[in-house]
C-alpha positions in Angstrom: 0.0 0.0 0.0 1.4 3.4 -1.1 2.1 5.9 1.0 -0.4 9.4 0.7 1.6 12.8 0.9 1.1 16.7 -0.3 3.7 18.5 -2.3 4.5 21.9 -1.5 3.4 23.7 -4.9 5.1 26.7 -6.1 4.7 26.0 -9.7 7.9 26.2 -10.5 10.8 23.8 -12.0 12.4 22.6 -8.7 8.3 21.7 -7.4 8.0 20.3 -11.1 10.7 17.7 -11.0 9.9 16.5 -7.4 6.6 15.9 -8.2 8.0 14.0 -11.4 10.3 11.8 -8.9 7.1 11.2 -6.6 4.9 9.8 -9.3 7.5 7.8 -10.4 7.5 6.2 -7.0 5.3 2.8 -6.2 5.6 3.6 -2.5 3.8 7.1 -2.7 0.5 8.7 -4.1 0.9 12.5 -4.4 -2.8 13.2 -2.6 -2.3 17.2 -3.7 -0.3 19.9 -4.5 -0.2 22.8 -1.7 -0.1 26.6 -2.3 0.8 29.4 -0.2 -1.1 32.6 -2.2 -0.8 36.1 -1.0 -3.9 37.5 0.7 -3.2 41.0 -1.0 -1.8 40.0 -3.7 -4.0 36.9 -5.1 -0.3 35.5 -6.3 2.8 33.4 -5.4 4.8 35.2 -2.9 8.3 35.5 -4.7 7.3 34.0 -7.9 4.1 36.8 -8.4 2.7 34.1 -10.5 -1.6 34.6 -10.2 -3.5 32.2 -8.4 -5.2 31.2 -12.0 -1.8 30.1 -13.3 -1.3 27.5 -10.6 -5.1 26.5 -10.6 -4.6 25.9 -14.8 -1.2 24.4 -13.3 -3.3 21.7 -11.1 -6.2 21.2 -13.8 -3.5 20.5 -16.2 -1.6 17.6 -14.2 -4.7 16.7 -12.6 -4.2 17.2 -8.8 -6.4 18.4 -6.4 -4.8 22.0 -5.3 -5.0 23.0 -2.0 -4.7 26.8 -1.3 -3.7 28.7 1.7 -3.4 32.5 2.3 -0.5 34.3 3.3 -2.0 37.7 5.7 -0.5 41.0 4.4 2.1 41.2 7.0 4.2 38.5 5.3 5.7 37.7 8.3 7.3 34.6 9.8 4.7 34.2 12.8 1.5 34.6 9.7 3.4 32.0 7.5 4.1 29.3 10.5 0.3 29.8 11.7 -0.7 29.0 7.7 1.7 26.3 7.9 0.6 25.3 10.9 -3.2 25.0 9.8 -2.3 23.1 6.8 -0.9 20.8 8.9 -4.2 19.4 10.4 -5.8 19.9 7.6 -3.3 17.3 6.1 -4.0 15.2 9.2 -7.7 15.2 8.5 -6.8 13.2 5.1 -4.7 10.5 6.7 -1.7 12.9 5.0 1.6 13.0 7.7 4.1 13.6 5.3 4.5 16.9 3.0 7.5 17.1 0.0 9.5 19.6 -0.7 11.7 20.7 -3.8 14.1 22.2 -1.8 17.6 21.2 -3.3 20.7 22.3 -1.1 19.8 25.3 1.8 20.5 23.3 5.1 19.0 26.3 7.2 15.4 26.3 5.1 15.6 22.4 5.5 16.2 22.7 8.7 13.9 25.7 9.2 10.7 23.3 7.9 11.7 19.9 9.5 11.3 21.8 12.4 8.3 24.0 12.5 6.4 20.6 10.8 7.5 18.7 13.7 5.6 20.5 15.8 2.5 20.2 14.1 3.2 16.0 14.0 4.0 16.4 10.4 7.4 14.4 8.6 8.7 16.6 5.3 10.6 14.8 2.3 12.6 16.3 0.2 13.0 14.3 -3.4 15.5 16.7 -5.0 18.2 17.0 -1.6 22.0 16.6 -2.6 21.3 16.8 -6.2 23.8 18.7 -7.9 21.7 21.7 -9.5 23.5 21.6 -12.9 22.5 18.0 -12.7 18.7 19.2 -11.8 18.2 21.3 -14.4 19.8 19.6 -16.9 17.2 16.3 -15.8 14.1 18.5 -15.9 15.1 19.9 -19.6 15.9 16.3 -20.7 12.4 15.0 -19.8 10.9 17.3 -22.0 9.8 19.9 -19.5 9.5 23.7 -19.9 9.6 26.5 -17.9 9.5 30.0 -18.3 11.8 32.9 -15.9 8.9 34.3 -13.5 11.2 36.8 -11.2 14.6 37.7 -11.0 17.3 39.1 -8.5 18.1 42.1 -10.3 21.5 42.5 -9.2 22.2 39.1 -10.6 20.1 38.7 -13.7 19.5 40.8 -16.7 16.4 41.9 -17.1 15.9 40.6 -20.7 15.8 36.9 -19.5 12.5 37.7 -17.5 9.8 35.8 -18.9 12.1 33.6 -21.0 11.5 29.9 -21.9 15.0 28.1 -20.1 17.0 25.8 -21.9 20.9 24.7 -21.9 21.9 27.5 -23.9 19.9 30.1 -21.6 21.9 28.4 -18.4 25.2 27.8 -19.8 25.0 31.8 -20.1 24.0 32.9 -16.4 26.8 33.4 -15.1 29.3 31.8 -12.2 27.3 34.1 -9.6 24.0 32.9 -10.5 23.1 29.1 -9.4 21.7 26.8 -12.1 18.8 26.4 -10.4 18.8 29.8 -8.6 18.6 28.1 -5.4 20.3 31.4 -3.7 17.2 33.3 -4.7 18.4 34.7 -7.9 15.4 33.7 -10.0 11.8 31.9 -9.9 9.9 29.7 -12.7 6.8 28.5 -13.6 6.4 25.4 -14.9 4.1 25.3 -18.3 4.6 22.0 -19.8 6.5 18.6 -19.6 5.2 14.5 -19.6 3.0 15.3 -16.7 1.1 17.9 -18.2 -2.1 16.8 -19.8 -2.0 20.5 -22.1 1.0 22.9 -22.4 -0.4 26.2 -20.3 -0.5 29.2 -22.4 1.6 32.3 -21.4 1.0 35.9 -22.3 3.8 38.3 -21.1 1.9 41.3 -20.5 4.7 43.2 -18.9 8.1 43.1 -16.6 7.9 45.2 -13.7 10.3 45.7 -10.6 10.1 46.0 -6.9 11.8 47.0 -4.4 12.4 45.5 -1.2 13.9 46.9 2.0 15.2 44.6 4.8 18.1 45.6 7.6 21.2 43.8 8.6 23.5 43.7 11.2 27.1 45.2 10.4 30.0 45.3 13.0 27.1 45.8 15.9 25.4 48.5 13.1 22.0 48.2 11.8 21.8 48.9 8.0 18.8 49.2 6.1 19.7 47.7 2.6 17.8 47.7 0.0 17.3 44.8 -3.4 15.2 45.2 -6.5 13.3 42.0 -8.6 12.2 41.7 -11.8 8.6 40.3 -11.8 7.0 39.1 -15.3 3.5 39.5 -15.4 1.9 36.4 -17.1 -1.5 35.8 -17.8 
């Protein structure tokens, strides 16, 4: 008998390929993908992807999609509290076990193992140790494709926003920019690949940026700093 587990859905490549790796499995049935979606916003905190996206997403690979909403503040305490109501909600489905595409970040890892063990729930994380050369160049090879959602501005130029990735696209990122931008240096979403029933249609409507301030501590100093993303507007 196969074990039942959620995925934690972002929609894009690294959420993609885990989900690939799980259904691949005999031991596991992927019950449904999982969605954290901006109360304000109606999209995908870092991604901005629109709620519709990841529902045509979900209709597409034909998973139930659970959505939860992140408060306006954003902060840690609103997130764990989501998290942390998600979490019986997964218990009331028999679910004690949630995936995540995480790749290489020990403290995020860490961070979730955590904060899900309070809640009684186990997290898996199908992609862990992979080389993210070797991840991207797997997801590419099994016919998937994904389009640039968001990007650190500092690292990526602006024209690859909204871009389809291929190996020519990450052979020419740069040595400060992970393959897989597992530092945060860009987002994906996911449009088609074997899973997929129908590739989603994109529209890029627009790039925009935003700004984000945050403060750091420097030699026993507090300095506000301040980091700019590229956002693609898809609909």
């Amino acid at each position: 008998m196969s074990q039942k587990i959620a995925l934690s859905w972002s929609g894009g490549k690294d959420a993609c390929l885990a989900l690939h790796m799980l259904m691949q499995s005999s031991n596991v049935e992927v019950d449904h993908l999982h969605t954290v979606i901006g109360e304000e916003t109606d999209r995908v905190g870092m991604h901005g992807i629109k709620k519709e996206l990841i529902e045509a997403q979900a209709k597409s690979l034909n998973l139930p999609l659970k959505i939860s909403h992140l408060p306006s503040d954003k902060s840690n305490k609103s997130y764990d509290q989501v998290m942390s109501e998600y979490a019986e909600y997964c218990k009331t489905k028999g679910i004690d076990t949630i995936a995540f595409g995480d790749i290489f970040l020990e403290d995020l890892r860490q961070y979730r193992e955590e904060r899900m063990a309070e809640t009684g729930i186990k997290c898996v994380f199908p992609l862990w140790g992979k080389g993210t050369k070797a991840v991207i160049e797997e997801f590419l090879d099994l016919g998937y494709q994904t389009k640039i959602c968001a990007g650190d501005a500092s690292k990526l130029n602006k024209s690859l926003i909204g871009q389809t990735i291929n190996h020519q696209l990450i052979q020419n990122l740069g040595e400060n920019v992970d393959p897989c931008g597992e530092n945060g240096e860009f987002h994906t979403f996911a449009y088609n690949g074997p899973l997929f029933q129908n590739s989603i249609e994109l529209q890029l409507l627009s790039i925009h940026s935003h700004f984000y301030v945050y403060k750091i501590e420097d030699d026993g100093k507090t300095k506000e700093m301040r980091s700019e993303f590229y956002f693609a507007d898809f609909e």
